[in-house]
C-alpha positions as CSV (number, residue, x, y, z in Angstrom):
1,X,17.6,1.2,-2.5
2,X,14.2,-0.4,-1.8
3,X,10.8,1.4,-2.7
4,X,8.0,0.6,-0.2
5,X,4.2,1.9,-1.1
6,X,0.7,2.4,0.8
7,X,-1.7,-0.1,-0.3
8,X,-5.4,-0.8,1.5
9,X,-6.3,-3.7,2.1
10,X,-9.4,-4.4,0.5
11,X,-10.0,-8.4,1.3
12,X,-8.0,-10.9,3.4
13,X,-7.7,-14.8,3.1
14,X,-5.6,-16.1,5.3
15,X,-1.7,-15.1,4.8
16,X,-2.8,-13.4,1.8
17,X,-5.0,-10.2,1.2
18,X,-6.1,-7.7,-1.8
19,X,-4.9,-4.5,-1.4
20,X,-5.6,-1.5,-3.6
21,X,-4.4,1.9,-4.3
22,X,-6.5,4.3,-6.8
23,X,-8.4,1.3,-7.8
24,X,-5.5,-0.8,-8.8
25,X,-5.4,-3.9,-6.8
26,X,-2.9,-6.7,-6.1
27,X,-2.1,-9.7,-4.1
28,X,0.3,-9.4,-1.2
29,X,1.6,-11.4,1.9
30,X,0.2,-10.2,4.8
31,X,2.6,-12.8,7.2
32,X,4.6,-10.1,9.2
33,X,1.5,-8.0,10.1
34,X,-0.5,-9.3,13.1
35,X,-4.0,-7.7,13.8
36,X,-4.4,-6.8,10.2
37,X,-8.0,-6.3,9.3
38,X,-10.1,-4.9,5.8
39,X,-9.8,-1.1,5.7
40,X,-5.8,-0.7,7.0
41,X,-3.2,0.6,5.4
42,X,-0.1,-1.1,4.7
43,X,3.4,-0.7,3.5
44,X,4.2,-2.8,0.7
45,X,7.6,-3.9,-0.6
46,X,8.5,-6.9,-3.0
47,X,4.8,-8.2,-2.5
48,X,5.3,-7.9,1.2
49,X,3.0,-6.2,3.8
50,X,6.3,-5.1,6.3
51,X,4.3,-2.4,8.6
52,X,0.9,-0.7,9.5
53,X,0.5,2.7,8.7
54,X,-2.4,5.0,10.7
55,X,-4.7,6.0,7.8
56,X,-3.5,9.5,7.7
57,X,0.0,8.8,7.3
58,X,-1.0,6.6,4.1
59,X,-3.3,8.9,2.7
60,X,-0.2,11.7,3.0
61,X,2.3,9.1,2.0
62,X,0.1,8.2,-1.3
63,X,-0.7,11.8,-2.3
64,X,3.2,12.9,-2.4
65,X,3.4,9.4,-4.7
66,X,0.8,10.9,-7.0
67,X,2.4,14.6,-7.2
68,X,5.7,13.1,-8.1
69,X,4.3,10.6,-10.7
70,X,2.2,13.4,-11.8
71,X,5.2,15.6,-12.3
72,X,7.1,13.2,-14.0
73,X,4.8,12.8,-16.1
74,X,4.3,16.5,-17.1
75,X,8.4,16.5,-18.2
76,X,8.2,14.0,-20.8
C-alpha cells in the first residue's frame, strides 16, 4: 500500500522544490512533473512529486487528511 499526499509548492530550484502543507515544509523531487511552477499542487510519495492536482482537488484531498488525523487523534 503506498500513501501519496498534497503538498504546495512553495519554491522551485531546479529538479528540486519546497513544498508545504499547513506550514510544514519539505524538500521533494519535482523530475516527473513538467510545467510545474510556485503555487501548484502536487502529489507526493516517497519524496517524489508523481502528479498535478487542480487546486480544488488538493484543497479537498488535504481537508479529508486533516478530519481523519483529527479523528484519530480524538480516540487516543
Amino acid at each position: 500500500m503506498c500513501l501519496a499526499i498534497p503538498l504546495k509548492i512553495a519554491e522551485i530550484n531546479g529538479k528540486e522544490a519546497m513544498a508545504e502543507i499547513e506550514g510544514v515544509k519539505r524538500k521533494i523531487r519535482i523530475d516527473f512533473i513538467k510545467e510545474l511552477k510556485v503555487g501548484d499542487y502536487v502529489i507526493v510519495h516517497a519524496g517524489f512529486a508523481i502528479e498535478k492536482l487542480d487546486e480544488k482537488l488538493a484543497l479537498e484531498n488535504m481537508e479529508l487528511i486533516k478530519e481523519v488525523t483529527d479523528a484519530a487523534l480524538r480516540s487516543i
